[in-house]
C-alpha positions in Angstrom: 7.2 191.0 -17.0 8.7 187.5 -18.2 12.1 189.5 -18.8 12.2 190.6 -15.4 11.4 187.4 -13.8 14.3 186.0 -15.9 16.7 188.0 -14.9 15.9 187.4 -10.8 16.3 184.0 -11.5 19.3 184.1 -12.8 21.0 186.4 -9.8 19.3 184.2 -7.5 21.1 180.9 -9.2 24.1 183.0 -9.4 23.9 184.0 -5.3 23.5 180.2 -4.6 26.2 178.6 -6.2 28.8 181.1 -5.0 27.9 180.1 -1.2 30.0 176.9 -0.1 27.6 174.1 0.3 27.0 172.0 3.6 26.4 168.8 2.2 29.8 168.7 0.2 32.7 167.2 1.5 35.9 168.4 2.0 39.3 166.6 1.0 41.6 165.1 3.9 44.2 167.3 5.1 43.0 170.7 3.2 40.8 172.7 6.1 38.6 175.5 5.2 40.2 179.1 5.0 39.4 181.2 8.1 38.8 178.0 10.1 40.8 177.5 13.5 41.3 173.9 12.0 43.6 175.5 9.5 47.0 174.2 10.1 50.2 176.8 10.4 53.2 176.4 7.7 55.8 174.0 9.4 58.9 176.6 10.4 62.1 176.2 8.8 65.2 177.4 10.4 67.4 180.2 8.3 70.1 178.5 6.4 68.6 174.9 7.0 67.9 172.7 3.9 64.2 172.4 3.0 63.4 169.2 0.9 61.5 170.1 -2.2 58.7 167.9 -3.7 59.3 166.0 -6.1 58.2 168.0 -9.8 55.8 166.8 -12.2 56.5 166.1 -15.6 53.6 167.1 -17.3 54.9 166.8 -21.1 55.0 163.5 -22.9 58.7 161.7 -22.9 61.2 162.8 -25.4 64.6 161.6 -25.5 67.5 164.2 -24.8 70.5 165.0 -25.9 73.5 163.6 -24.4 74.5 166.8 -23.2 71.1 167.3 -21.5 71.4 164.0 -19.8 75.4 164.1 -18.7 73.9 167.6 -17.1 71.2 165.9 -15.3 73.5 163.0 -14.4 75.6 165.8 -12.0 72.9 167.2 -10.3 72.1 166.4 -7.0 69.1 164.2 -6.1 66.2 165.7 -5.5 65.4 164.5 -2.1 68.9 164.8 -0.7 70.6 167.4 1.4 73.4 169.0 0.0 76.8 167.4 1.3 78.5 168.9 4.4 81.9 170.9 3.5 82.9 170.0 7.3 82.0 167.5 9.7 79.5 169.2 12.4 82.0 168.4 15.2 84.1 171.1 13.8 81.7 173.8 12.9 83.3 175.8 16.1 86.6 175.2 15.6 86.1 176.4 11.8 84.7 179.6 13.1 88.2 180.0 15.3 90.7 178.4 12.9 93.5 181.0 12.4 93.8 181.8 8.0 96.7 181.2 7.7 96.6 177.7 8.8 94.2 177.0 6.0 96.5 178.9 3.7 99.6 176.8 4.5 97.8 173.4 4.5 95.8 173.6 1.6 99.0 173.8 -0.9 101.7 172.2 1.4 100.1 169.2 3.4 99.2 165.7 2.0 98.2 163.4 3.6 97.9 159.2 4.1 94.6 158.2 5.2 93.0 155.7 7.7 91.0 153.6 5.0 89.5 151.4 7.0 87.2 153.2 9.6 87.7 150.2 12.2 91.3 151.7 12.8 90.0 154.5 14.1 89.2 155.0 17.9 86.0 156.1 18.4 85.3 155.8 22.4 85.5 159.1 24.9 87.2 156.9 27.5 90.5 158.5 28.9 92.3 157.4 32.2 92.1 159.5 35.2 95.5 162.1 36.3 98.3 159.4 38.1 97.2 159.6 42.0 101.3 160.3 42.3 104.4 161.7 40.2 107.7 160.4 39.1 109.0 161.3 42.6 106.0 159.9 44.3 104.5 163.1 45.8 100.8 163.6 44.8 100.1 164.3 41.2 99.5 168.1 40.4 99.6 169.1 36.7 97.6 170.7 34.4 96.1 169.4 31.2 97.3 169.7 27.4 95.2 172.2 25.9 96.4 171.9 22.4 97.9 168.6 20.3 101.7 168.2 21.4 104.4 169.3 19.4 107.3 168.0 20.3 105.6 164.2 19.9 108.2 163.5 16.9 111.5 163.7 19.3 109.0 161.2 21.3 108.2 158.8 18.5 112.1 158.8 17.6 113.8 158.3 21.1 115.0 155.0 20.4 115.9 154.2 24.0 112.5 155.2 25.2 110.4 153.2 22.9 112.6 150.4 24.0 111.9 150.9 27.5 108.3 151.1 26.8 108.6 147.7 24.9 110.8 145.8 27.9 108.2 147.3 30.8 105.3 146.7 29.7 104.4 142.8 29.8 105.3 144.0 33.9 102.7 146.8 33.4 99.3 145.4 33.3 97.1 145.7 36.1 94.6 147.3 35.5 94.4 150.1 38.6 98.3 150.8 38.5 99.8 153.6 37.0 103.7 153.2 36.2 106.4 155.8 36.0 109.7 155.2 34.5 112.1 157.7 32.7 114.5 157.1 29.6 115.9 158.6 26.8 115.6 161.8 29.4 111.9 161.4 29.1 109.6 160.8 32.0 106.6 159.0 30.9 103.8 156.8 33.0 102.0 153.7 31.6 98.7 152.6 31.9 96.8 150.0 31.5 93.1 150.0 31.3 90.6 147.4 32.0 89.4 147.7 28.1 93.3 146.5 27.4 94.1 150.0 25.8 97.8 151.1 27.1 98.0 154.6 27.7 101.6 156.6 28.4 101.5 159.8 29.5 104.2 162.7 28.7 105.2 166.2 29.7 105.2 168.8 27.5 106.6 172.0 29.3 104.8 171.8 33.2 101.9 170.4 31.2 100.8 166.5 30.7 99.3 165.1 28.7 98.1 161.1 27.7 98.0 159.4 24.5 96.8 155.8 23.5 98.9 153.5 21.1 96.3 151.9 19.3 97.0 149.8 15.7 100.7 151.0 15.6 99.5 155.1 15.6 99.6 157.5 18.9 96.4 159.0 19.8 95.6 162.1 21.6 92.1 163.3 22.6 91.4 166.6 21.8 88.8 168.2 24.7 87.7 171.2 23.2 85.5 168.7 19.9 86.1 166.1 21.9 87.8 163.8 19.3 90.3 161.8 18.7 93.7 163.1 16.6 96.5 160.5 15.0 100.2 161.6 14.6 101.5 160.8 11.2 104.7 162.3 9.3 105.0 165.0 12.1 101.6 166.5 12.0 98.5 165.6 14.2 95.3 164.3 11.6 91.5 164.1 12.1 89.1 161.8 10.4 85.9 161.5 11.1 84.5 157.7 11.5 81.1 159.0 9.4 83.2 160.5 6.6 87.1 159.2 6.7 87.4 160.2 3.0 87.7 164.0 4.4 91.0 164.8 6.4 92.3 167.5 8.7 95.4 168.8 9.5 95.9 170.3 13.1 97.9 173.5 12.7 98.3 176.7 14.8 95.6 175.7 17.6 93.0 174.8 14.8 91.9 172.3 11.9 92.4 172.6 8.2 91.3 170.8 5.1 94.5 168.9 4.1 95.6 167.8 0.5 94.9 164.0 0.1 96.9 162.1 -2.4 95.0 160.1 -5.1 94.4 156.7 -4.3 96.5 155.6 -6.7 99.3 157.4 -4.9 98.0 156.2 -1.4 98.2 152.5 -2.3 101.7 152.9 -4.1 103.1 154.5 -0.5 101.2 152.1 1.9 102.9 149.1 -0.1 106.0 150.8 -0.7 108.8 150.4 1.9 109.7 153.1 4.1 113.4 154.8 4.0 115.2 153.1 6.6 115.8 155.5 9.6 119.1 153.5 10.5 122.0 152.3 8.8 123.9 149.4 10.0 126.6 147.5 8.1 124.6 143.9 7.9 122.0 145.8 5.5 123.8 144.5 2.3 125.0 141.3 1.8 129.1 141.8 0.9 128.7 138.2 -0.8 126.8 136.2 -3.5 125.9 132.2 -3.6 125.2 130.5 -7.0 121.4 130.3 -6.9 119.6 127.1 -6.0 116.6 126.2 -7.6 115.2 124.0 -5.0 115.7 126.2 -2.2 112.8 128.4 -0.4 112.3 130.5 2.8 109.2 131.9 4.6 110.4 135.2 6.8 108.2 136.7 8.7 109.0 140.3 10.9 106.3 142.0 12.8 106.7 145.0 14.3 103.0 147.0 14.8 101.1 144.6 16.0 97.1 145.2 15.9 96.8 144.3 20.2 100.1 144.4 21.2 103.2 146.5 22.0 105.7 147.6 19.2 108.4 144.9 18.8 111.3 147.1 17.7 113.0 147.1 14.3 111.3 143.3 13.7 110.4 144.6 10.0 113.7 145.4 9.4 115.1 142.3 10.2 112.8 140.6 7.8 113.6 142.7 4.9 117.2 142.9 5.6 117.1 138.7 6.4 115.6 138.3 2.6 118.4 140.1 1.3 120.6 137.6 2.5 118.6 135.0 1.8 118.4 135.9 -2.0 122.7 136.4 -1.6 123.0 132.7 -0.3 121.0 131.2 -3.4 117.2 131.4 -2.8 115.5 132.6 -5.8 113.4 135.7 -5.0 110.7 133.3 -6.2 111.0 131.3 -3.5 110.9 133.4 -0.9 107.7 134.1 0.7 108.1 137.3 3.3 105.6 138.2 6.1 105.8 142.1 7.5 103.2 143.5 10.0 99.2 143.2 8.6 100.5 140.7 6.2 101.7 138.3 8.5 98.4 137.2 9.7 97.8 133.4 11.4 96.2 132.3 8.7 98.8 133.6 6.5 101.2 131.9 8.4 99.2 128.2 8.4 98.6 128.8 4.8 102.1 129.1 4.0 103.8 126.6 7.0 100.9 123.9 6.2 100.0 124.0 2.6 102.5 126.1 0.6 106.3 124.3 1.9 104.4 120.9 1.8 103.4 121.2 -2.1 107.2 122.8 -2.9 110.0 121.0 -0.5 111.4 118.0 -2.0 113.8 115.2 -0.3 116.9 117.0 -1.4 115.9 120.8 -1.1 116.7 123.1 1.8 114.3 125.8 3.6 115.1 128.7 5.5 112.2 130.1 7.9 112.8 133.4 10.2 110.5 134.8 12.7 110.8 138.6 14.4 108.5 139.5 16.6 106.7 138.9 19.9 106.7 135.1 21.2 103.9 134.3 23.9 104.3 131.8 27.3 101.2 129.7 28.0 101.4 130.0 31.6 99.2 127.5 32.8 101.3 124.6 30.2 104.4 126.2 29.5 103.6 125.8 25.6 105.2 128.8 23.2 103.8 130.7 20.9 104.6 132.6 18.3 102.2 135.6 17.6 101.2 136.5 14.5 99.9 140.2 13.8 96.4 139.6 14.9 97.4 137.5 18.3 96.3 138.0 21.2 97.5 136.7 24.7 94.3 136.1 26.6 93.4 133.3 23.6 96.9 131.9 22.5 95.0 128.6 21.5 92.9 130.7 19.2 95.1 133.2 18.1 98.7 131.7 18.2 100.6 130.3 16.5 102.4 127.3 18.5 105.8 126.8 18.5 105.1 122.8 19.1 102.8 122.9 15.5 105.3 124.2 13.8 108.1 122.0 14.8 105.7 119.1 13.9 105.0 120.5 10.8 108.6 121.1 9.4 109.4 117.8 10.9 107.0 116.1 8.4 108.5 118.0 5.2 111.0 115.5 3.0 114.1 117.7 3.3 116.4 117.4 6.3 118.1 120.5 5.2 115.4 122.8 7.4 116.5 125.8 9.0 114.2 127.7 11.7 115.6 131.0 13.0 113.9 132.8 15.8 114.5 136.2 17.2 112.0 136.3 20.0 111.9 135.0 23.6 109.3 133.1 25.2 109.8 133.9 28.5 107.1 136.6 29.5 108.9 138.7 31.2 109.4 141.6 28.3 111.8 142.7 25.3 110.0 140.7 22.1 107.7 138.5 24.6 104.5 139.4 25.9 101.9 137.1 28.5 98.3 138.0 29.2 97.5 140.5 32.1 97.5 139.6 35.0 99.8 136.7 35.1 103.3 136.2 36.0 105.8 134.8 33.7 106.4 130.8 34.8 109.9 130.5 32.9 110.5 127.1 34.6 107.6 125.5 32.8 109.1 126.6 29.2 109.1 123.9 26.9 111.5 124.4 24.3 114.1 121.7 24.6 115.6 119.3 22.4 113.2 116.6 22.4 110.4 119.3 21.2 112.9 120.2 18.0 113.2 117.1 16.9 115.1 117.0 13.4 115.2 120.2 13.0 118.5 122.8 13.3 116.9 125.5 15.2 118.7 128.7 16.3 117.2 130.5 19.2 117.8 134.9 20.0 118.1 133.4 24.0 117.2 131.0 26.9 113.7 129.8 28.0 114.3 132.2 31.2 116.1 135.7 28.9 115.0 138.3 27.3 115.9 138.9 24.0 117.1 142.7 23.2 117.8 145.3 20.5 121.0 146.8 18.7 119.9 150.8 18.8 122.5 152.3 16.6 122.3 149.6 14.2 118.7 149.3 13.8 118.0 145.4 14.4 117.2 142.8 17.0 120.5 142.0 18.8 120.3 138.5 17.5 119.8 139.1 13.9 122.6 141.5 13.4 125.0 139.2 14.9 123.8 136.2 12.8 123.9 138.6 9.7 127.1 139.7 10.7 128.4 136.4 10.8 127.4 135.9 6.9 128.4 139.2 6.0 132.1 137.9 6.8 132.6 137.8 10.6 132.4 134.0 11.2 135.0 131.6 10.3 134.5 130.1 6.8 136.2 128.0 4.4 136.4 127.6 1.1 133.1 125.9 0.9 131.9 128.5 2.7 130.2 129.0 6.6 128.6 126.2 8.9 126.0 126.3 11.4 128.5 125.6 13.8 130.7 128.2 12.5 128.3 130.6 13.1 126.7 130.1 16.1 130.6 129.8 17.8 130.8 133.7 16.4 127.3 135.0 17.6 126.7 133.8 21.0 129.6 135.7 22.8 129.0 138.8 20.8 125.2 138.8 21.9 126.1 138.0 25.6 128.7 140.1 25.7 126.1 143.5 24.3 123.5 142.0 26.9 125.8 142.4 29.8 126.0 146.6 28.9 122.4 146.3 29.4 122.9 144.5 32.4 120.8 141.4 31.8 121.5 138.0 30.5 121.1 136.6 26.6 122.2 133.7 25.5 121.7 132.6 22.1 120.5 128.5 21.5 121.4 126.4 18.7 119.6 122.7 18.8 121.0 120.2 16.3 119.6 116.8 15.3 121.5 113.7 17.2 122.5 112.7 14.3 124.8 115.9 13.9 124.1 118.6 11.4 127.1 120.7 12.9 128.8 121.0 9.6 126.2 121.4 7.3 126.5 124.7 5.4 124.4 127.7 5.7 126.2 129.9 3.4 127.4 127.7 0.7 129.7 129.3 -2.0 130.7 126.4 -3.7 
């Protein structure tokens, strides 16, 4: 009987503790199966990365072997997504792209980068079709569909990129769209209220619009709805998020393109471009002894980061410190300025700080500017504009012409030199004024008085406009005045004088500016005490 009563005790404990009790509680977040509480699995789409928890290491610590830990080094994090192959913007076109565009770019096509993700546009704004054509009937074309391909016989129409440069400080209202045609192109400019130009081309019965923007051309794609560059004849995408990835547009669609090695990337950017043009001023026919205590600052830009392309201004500086070293300037003395580098601050540091510390009582200095020059219109002061100027602040982002007078005027030497190839007028070629605003050439002030001791040569008069020499790749000026070195001036025996060479250049630069039909006259401005015979090319 005891037995039996046992053994009902025992099934009855065993019935009880397999029922779940009332009283206990349950843990956050874990409902009871069966229960409507019970939460569903969260859904994962197919192909969609599902982050993993993190896994638990359950066995004590032991150090591993360097081949266990160079393993673990290239995995992946844990909690990270596995890296795109293509930016999403290009998921559709990847579908489309053609093979054999990704066949012929993969081996073929390198690439040079936009390193700096500031470069690159990254807006959707794009003008609106011109209201009228060229021949001033209402506008009726159709749209680009697919990057241009004939952009290259754009980029290297030298009389059209000069037109572009002479029209446009005429060009900038803001609602007006401007229609010109040269080099046997027809283009349109415009200028938007964001201070982006915009020139528009044909391409067959299509047109199209690209932006200049940080010395590259710019076309919008509208299928992605992004922005392509032309670079070494080929149209390039970056995307702003990932700009270490680049794409080559090729046969309607986008490719992965070969990148060179940064090494190889640097050693190009710095590296000088072949010269596209070949004039007879390129190298020096003559050689000075060299002079110690002699030192130049030459400065030629040519992209600018705001402003229109002042043509063949980086040639003139590298060609104008070839001649400089030929005359007797030791290379080491020779500071030269070219596009980016030739920042303000650059050119305070080394008009301020870096001539003051060097020039002595009986040295001579050379200094050359190319590029744009700048109007205040309000004041009439002059400015020269650095890389990163701007019109609409010249105080802020000029350099004046006044300063640096002053500043070479307070140097020991009276053996200083200043060549300029730009104009000041406002009214185009390598001189640019703020929109809106009219060129107030009356009001110039570059005279005598603001020269001071100085022997200044000027490219032309307060009210001209200063012009280029197409076939020979240089400012009109500058090949002249290197032209004159090279040979063409009178000289003596000692060798040629400012005099000398000014009496050679300024009726060979009028007479070229009159088969363009305007007026340049180059300036020279000499200290009253006369410094007409002083030598600028001295071979004794």
């Amino acid at each position: 009987m005891s037995r039996t009563l046992s053994l009902l005790l025992t099934a009855l404990a065993l019935t009880v503790l397999s029922l779940p009790s009332a009283a206990q509680p349950r843990r956050a977040g874990r409902p009871v199966q069966g229960s409507r509480a019970m939460a569903r699995p969260r859904q994962y789409r197919p192909g969609a990365y599902r982050p993993q928890p993190a896994p638990r290491n359950r066995t004590l610590y032991s150090h591993p072997a360097a081949a266990t830990m160079q393993q673990r080094a290239q995995r992946q994090p844990w909690n990270q997504p596995p890296p795109a192959k293509t930016p999403p913007i290009l998921e559709q076109l990847r579908r489309a792209a053609r093979p054999a565009a990704v066949a012929t770019s993969r081996t073929t096509t390198r690439a040079r980068p936009i390193r700096n993700p500031r470069e690159m546009v990254r807006d959707l704004r794009q003008p609106p079709a011109p209201p009228v054509g060229i021949d001033g009937r209402a506008f009726h074309t159709q749209r680009l569909a697919q990057a241009p391909s004939q952009h290259l016989s754009l980029v290297r129409n030298a009389p059209l990129i000069a037109s572009m440069s002479a029209h446009h400080a005429e060009e900038l209202t803001t609602s007006d769209f401007f229609w010109h045609e040269a080099g046997g192109v027809r283009y349109c400019h415009h200028h938007d209220r964001w201070g982006h130009d915009w020139y528009g081309f044909y391409e067959g019965p299509s047109f199209y619009w690209t932006r200049y923007y940080i010395g590259r051309w710019w076309w919008f794609d509208p299928g992605p709805q992004q922005w392509l560059y032309y670079d070494s004849g080929n149209w390039w995408y970056q995307s702003p998020a990932q700009p270490q990835t680049v794409y080559v547009y090729m046969n309607g669609g986008y490719a992965p393109a070969t990148v060179a090695t940064a090494a190889e990337a640097v050693a190009t950017e710095k590296t000088p471009a072949e010269p596209k043009y070949s004039s007879d001023v390129d190298a020096p026919n003559y050689r000075a002894n060299e002079n110690e205590n002699s030192f130049a600052l030459v400065v030629g830009v040519e992209d600018y980061s705001r402003l229109p392309k002042a043509q063949f201004a980086r040639r003139d500086a590298q060609t104008m410190r070839a001649h400089l070293a030929a005359l007797g300037y030791p290379e080491r003395n020779i500071i030269s300025l070219t596009d980016a580098d030739a920042v303000r601050s650059g050119l305070t540091k080394y008009v301020e700080t870096w001539l003051p510390q060097q020039v002595k009582s009986d040295s001579r200095v050379f200094v050359y500017f190319s590029g744009h020059g700048a109007p205040d219109p309000k004041t009439g002061d002059t400015y020269l504009m650095p890389w990163d100027g701007d019109p609409k602040y010249l105080a802020d982002t000029g350099y004046p012409l006044a300063r640096l007078f002053a500043q070479l005027n307070a140097l020991p030497s009276r053996n200083v030199v200043v060549t300029l190839d730009s104009c000041f007028s406002g009214a185009g070629g390598r001189s640019v004024i703020v929109a809106g605003t009219r060129p107030l050439v009356t009001r110039i002030k570059l005279n005598r008085a603001a020269v001071g001791e100085l022997t200044v040569f000027t490219a032309s008069g307060a009210d001209e406009v200063t012009g280029v020499a197409p076939d020979q790749g240089h400012g009109l000026f500058t090949y002249y005045f290197l032209k004159g070195l090279n040979g063409a001036a009178h000289a003596t025996a000692q060798g040629v004088t400012v005099q000398d060479l000014y009496d050679y250049l300024r009726p060979k630069v009028e007479d070229a500016a009159r088969v363009d039909n305007r007026d340049q006259s180059p300036q020279l401005f000499i200290p009253p005490d006369g410094q007409r015979g002083m030598l600028i090319k001295d071979l004794r």
